[in-house]
C-alpha positions in Angstrom: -94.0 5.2 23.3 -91.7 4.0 20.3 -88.5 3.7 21.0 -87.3 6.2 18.2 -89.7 8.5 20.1 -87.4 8.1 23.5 -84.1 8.5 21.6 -85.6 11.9 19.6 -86.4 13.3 23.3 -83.2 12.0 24.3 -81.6 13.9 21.4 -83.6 16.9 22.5 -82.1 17.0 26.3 -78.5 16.5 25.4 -78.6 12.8 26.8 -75.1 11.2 25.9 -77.0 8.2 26.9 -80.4 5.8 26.6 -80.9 3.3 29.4 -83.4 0.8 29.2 -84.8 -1.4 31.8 -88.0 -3.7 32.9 -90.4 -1.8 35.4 -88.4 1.9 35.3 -89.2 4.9 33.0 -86.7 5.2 30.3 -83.4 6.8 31.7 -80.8 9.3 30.6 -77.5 10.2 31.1 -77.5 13.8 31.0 -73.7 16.1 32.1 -72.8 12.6 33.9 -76.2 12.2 35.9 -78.9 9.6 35.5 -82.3 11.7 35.1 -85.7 9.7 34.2 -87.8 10.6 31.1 -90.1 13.5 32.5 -93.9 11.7 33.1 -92.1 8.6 31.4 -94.4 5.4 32.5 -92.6 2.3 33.7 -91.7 0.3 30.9 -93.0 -4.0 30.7 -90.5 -6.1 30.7 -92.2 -7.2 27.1 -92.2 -3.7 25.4 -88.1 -3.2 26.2 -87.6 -6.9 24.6 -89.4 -5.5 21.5 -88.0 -2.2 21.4 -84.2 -4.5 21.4 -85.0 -6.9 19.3 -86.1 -4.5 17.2 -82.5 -2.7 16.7 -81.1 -6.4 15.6 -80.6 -8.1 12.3 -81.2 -11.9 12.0 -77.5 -12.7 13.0 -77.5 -11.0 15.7 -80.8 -12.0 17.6 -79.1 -15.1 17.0 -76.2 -14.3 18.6 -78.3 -13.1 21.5 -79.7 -16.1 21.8 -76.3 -17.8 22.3 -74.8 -14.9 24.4 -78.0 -13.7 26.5 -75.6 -10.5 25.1 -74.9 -8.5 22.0 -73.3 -5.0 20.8 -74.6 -3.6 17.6 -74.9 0.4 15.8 -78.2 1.3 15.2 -79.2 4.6 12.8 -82.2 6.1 12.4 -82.7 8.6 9.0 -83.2 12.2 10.0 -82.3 11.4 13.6 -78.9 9.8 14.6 -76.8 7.0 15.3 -75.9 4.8 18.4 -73.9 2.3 19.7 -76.1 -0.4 21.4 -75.7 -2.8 23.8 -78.2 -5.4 24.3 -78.4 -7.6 27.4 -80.0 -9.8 29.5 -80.2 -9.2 33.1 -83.3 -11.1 35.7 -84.5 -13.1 33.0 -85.7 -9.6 31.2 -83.6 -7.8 28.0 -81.9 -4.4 29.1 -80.3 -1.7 26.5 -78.0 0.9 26.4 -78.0 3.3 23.6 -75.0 5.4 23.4 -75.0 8.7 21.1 -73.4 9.3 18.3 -72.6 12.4 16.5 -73.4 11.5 12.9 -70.6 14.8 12.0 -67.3 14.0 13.3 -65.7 16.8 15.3 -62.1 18.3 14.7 -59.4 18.2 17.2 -60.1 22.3 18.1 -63.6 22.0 18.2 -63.3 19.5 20.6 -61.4 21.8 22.6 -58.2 19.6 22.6 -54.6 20.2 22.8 -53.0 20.9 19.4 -50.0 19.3 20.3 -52.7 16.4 19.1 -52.9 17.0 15.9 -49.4 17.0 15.7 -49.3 13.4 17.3 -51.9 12.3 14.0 -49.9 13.5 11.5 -46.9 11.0 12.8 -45.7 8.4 10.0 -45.7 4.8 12.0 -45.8 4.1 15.5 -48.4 3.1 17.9 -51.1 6.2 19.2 -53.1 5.5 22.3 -56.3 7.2 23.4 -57.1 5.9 26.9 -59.9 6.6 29.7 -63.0 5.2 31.4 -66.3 4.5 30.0 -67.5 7.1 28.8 -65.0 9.6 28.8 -64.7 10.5 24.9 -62.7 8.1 23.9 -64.1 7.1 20.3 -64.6 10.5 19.9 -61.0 12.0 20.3 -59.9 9.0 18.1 -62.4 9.7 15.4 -61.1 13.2 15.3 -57.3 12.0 15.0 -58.4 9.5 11.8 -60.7 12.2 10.2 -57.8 15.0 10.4 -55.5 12.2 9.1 -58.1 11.7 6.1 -58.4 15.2 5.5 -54.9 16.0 5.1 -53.2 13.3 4.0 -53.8 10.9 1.1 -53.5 7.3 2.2 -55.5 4.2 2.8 -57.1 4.0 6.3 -57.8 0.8 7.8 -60.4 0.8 10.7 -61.4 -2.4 12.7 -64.2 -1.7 15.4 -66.8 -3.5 17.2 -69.6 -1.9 16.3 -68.5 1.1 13.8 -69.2 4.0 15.7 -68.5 6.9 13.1 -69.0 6.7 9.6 -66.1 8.3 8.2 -66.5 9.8 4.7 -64.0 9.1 2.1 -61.8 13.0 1.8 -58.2 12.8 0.6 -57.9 9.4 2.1 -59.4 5.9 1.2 -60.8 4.4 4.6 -62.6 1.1 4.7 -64.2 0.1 8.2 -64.5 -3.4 9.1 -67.3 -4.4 12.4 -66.3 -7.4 14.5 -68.9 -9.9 13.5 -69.9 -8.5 10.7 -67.1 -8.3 8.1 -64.5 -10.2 10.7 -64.7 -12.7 13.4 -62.1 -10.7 15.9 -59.9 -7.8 16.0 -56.8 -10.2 16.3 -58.0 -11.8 13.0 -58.8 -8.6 10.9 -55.5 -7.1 12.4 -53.4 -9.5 10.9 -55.1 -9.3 7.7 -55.0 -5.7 8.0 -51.0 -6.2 7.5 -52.0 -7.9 4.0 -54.2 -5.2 2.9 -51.5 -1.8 2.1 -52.7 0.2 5.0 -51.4 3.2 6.3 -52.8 4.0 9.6 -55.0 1.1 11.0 -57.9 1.8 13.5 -58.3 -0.7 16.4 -61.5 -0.3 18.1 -59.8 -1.8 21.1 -56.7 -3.5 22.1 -59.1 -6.2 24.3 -56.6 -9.0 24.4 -53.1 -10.5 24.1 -53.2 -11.9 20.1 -54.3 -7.9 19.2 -51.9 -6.2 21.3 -49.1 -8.3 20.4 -50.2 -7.6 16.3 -50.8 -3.7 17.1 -46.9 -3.7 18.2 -46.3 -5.5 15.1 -47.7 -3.1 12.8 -46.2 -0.1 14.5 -43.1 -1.7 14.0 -43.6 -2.7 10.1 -44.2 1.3 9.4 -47.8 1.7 9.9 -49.2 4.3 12.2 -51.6 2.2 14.6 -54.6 3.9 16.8 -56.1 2.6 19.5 -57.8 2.7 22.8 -57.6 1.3 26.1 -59.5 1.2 29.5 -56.7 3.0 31.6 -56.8 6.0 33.8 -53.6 7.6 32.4 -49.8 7.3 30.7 -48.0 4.9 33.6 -51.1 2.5 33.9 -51.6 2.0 30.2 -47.4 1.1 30.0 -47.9 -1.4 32.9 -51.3 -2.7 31.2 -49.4 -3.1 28.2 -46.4 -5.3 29.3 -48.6 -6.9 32.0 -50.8 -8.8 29.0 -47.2 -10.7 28.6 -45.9 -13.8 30.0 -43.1 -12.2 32.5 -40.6 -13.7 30.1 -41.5 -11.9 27.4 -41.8 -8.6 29.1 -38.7 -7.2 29.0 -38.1 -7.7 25.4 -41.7 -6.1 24.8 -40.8 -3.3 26.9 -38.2 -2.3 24.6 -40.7 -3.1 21.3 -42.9 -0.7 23.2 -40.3 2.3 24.0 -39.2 2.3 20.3 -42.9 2.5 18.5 -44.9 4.2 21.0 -45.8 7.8 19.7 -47.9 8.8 22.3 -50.4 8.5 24.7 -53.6 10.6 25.1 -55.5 10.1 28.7 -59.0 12.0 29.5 -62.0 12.3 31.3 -64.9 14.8 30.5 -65.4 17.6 33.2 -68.4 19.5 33.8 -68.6 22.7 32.1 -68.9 26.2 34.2 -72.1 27.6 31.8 -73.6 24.1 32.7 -73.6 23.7 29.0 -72.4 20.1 28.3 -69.0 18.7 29.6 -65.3 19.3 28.0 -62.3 16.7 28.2 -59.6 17.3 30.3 -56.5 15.4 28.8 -53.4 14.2 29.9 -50.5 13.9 26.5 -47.3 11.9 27.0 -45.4 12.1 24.0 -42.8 9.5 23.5 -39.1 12.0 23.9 -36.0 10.1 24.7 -36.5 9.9 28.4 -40.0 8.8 28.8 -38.7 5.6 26.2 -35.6 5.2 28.9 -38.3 5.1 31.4 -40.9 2.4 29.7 -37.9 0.6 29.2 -36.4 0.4 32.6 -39.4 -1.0 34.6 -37.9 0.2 38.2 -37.9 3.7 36.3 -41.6 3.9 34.6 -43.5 5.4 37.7 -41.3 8.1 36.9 -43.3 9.1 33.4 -45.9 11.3 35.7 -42.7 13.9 36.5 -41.4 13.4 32.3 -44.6 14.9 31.5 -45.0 17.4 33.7 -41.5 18.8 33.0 -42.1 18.4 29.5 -44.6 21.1 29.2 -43.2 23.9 27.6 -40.6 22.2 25.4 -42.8 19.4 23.8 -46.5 20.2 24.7 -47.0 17.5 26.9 -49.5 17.9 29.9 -50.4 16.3 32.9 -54.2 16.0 34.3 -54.0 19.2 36.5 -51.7 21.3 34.0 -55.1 20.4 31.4 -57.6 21.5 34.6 -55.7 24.7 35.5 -55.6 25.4 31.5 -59.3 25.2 31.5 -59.6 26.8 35.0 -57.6 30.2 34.0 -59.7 30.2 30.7 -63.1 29.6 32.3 -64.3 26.9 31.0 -64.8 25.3 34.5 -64.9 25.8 37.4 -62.5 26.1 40.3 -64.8 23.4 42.7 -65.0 21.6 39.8 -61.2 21.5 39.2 -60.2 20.9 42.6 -62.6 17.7 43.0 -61.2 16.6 39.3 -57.7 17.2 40.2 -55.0 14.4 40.8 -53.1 16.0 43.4 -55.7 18.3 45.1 -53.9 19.9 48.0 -50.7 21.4 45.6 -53.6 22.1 42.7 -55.2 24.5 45.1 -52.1 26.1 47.1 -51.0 26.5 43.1 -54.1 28.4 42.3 -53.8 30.1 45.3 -50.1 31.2 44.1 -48.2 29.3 47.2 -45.5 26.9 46.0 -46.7 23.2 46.5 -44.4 20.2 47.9 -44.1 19.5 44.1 -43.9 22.9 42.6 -41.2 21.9 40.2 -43.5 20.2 38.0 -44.6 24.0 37.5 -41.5 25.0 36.1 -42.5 27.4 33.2 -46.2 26.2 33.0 -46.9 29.8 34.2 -44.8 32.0 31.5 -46.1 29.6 28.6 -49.0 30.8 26.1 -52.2 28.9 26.7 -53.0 26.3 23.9 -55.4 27.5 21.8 -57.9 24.5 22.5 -58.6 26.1 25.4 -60.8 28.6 24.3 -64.4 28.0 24.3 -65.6 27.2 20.2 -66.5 29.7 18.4 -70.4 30.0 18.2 -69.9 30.9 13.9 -69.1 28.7 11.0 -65.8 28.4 9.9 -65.0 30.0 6.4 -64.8 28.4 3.6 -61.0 26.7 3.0 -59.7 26.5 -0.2 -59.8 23.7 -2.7 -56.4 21.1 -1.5 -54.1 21.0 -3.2 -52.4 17.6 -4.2 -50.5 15.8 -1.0 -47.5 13.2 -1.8 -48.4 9.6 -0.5 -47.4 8.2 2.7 -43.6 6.9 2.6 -44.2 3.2 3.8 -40.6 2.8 5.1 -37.6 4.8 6.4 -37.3 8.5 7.8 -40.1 10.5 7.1 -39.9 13.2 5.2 -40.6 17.2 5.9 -44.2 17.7 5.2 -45.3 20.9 3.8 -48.9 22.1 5.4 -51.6 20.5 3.6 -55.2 22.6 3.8 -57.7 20.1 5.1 -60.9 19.1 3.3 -64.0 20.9 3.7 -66.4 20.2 6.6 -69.9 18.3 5.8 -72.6 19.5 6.4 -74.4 17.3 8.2 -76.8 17.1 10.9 -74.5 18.2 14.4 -76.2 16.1 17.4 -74.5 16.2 20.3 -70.5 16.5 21.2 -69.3 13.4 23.6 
């Protein structure tokens, strides 16, 4: 069996994921699980070195060579696109082929919170989408760039290792760079980033101390900076953040931090009731004047969990469980499901259950407010047609940002939809 035969059944079962391995069937991930290609045969450890190799360009079977390891994005015409890691592991090559929508998704079809789409239209400041492997990140951040390039016109700077989505020029300009391929590192393309009039600039990942210290920098300077971080919610990515600093530096960076974060977006994908597919649960901390006392005041940061919860009603934020009783009370999941996701499961149920909880003030008007409208399952039609846009001022680079009128977005392509997450 070919290996673009694997990935189209793959495609066909919803797999999010493509495993490969010496002496094992292939494997996908299908709603979280491992499942084995049905009367798959056990593949030779020389057949999955072909099928890798194959993926590569020159440059990097090279690197392979050098690394035993190697990430890469490999499309196939009339099929789809993946993010590909190639490894070795026993003396034989291994793969992972992660799925990749070849449309990109908006924020409401991917059943987030609007107060999202809010945070992308910011001016300058520093946006973080944060979770575990495999829990959406690329594709929330994907969603935030692409309603940022269809309602606004500016130049979009993206630096990723590989380039995931192909973002399509709409009102915006937006050149992606790949680690490797048109830069040696994200620090390095960062800083020339700074050099190259950008407006909002896409890091891939804030990996080490040289990229987070230049993300900071550009938030700073007036640009609106994405990125993405392996963190579990709000208060770990702050302490991640100042914790890539020498301890004399921290304090200083904690108040570079509290005056250019915008916001931070935490989520993990939860099983959906219909068994159709998963949906992200999210935690928002948006960055008020008491959560940037509280980033600033390190004895005060493991406080940020009660900021957001309070902050609900007035500024949209939401904790974890606020996100799974949203989905809960709409459907979506279900209440087993909920419970086992939820970070506080004892006062998640006796909440359900409509018996105050030992923290029932983080409640506080939850209840009497209107739920978002990303909570609704998607509509199964097309969305009409939106009229032509009409002209957008540019981006201010500097100083308070003005009111901005709404701006219609740019129609939707048609492409080819594979698979969401």
């Amino acid at each position: 069996m070919e290996l673009n035969e694997i990935l189209q059944v793959a495609l066909r079962a919803n797999a999010s994921d493509i495993h490969l391995k010496a002496g094992l069937p292939p494997m996908f991930r299908v709603d979280g699980h491992l499942v084995p290609l049905k009367d798959g045969r056990r593949l030779p450890p020389e057949e999955v070195a072909r099928m890798a190799f194959g993926t590569m360009s020159d440059f990097q079977k090279e690197k392979f060579k050098q690394t035993n390891e190697v990430d890469l994005a490999y499309g196939v015409p009339g099929l789809g696109r993946f993010r590909v890691n190639i490894f070795q592991q026993r003396g034989t090559v291994g793969g992972v082929f992660r799925v990749i929508p070849f449309k990109i998704q908006t924020i409401e079809q991917l059943m987030l919170p609007k107060v999202i789409e809010k945070l992308a239209g910011e001016q300058r400041g520093l946006i973080l989408v944060t979770g575990t492997t495999g829990s959406g990140k690329s594709t929330t951040l994907a969603a935030m760039v692409d309603h940022v390039n269809a309602t606004e016109t500016c130049h979009i700077m993206t630096i990723e290792d590989p380039i995931e989505f192909l973002i399509r020029d709409k009102r915006s300009i937006v050149n992606q760079r790949e680690v490797g391929v048109d830069t040696m590192s994200f620090g390095q393309a960062l800083k020339s980033a700074l050099r190259q009039d950008p407006d909002v600039i896409l890091v891939g990942e804030m990996r080490d101390l040289e990229t987070i210290e230049t993300a900071l920098t550009a938030a700073e300077t007036g640009h609106l900076v994405m990125s993405t971080l392996h963190t579990l919610d709000a208060t770990e990515t702050i302490n991640r953040i100042i914790s890539a600093f020498p301890p004399y530096q921290q304090k200083q960076v904690r108040l570079q931090l509290g005056s250019v974060l915008r916001g931070v977006v935490s989520q993990r994908l939860v099983p959906r009731a219909d068994g159709k597919g998963r949906v992200p649960a999210t935690e928002v901390l948006l960055a008020t004047g008491r959560v940037r006392e509280l980033i600033e005041d390190k004895d005060r940061t493991k406080e940020i969990p009660d900021a957001i919860a309070q902050g609900n009603v007035s500024y949209g934020m939401q904790t974890f469980d606020q996100s799974l009783m949203w989905l809960l009370k709409s459907g979506v999941i279900t209440y087993e499901e909920a419970l086992r996701q939820a970070t506080n499961a004892d006062d998640f149920a006796l909440r359900v259950s409509g018996i105050s909880g030992t923290s029932d003030s983080k409640w506080d008007g939850f209840d009497a407010a209107p739920a978002p409208p990303a909570a609704a399952a998607p509509a199964p039609t097309p969305a009409p047609a939106r009229p032509p846009p009409a002209p957008a001022a540019a981006r201010p680079p500097s100083g308070p940002p003005p009111a901005k009128a709404a701006v219609a977005a740019a129609p939707a392509e048609d492409d080819f939809q594979i698979e969401r997450f």
